[in-house]
N, C-alpha and C positions, 0 to 999 in steps of 0.2 A: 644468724647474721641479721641484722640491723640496717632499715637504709641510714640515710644521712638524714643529723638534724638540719633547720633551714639554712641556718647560714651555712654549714659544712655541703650544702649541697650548691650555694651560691660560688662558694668557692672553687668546689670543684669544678662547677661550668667556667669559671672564668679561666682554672689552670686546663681544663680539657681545650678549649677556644684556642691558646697561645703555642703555638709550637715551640718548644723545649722549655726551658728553664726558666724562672721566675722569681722574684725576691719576695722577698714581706710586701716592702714601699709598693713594689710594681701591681699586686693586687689590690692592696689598700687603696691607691689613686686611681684605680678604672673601679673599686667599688664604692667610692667616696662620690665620684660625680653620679652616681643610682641614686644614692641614702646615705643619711646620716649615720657613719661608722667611727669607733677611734681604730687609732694603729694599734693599739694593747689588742683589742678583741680577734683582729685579725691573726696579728703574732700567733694568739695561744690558742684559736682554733686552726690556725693550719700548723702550729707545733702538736694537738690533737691528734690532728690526721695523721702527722708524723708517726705520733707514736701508735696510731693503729694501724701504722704499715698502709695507708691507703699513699700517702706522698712520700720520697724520699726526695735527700737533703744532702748538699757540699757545702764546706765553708768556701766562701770567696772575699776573701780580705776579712769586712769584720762584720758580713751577713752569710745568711745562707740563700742557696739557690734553691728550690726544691722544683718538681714536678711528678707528677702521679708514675703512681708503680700501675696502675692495668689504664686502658682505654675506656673509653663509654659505654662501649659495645659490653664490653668484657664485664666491668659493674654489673649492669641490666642482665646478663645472663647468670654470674652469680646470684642476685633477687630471686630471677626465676626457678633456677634451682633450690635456693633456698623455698620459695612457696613450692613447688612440687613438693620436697623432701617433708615440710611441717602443714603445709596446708590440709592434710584428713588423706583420704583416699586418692594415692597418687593418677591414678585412670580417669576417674569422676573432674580433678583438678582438671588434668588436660583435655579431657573433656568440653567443660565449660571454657576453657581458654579460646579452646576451637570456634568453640559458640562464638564469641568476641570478635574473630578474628576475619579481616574482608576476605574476598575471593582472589585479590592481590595475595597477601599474607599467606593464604593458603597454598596458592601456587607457588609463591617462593620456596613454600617450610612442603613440599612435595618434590619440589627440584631439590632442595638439599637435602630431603633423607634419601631418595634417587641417586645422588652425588656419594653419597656416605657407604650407602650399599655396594654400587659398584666399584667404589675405590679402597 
């Protein structure tokens, strides 16, 4: 698995941001006031997405609406997995992630595997 290229990933922030549904027009206008974009580029990377299953899509009249199939959360831990499963020696990986990780982070990711166990 692959993250996202840049704009694929600008996109995403912008449909993760909106609560529900969204059009072409309605992203191309909050990413047009950032940067200079056209509406084609937008179209045919979030028809992209579309078609890697990361957005799904209704017609409504004579656009579509789309908004993302998983959460932000849910993305980032796909990655993760994905670097566990391809990153070399899955032990060593988490390992070093620990390394990275504050003493906040720690105690969360100790509450949840705590959580995990006894439920």
């Amino acid at each position: 698995m692959r993250g996202f290229g840049d704009l694929e990933a600008v996109i995403m922030d912008c449909l993760w941001s909106r609560d529900g549904e969204t059009t072409v027009r309605e992203v191309f206008e909050e990413l047009r006031r950032r940067r200079e974009i056209a509406y084609t580029t937008v179209l045919s990377t979030m028809d992209n997405l579309h078609r890697k299953d990361w957005l799904a899509r209704k017609r409504e009249g004579k656009a579509f609406l789309y908004w993302p199939t998983c959460t932000r959360e849910q993305y980032s831990a796909r990655l993760m997995r994905n670097a566990l499963e391809t990153g070399g020696q899955p032990d060593l990986v988490l390992s070093h992630f620990l390394e990275q990780m504050s003493e906040k982070e720690r105690a969360a990711l100790r509450r949840l595997a705590s959580e995990e166990t006894a439920g």
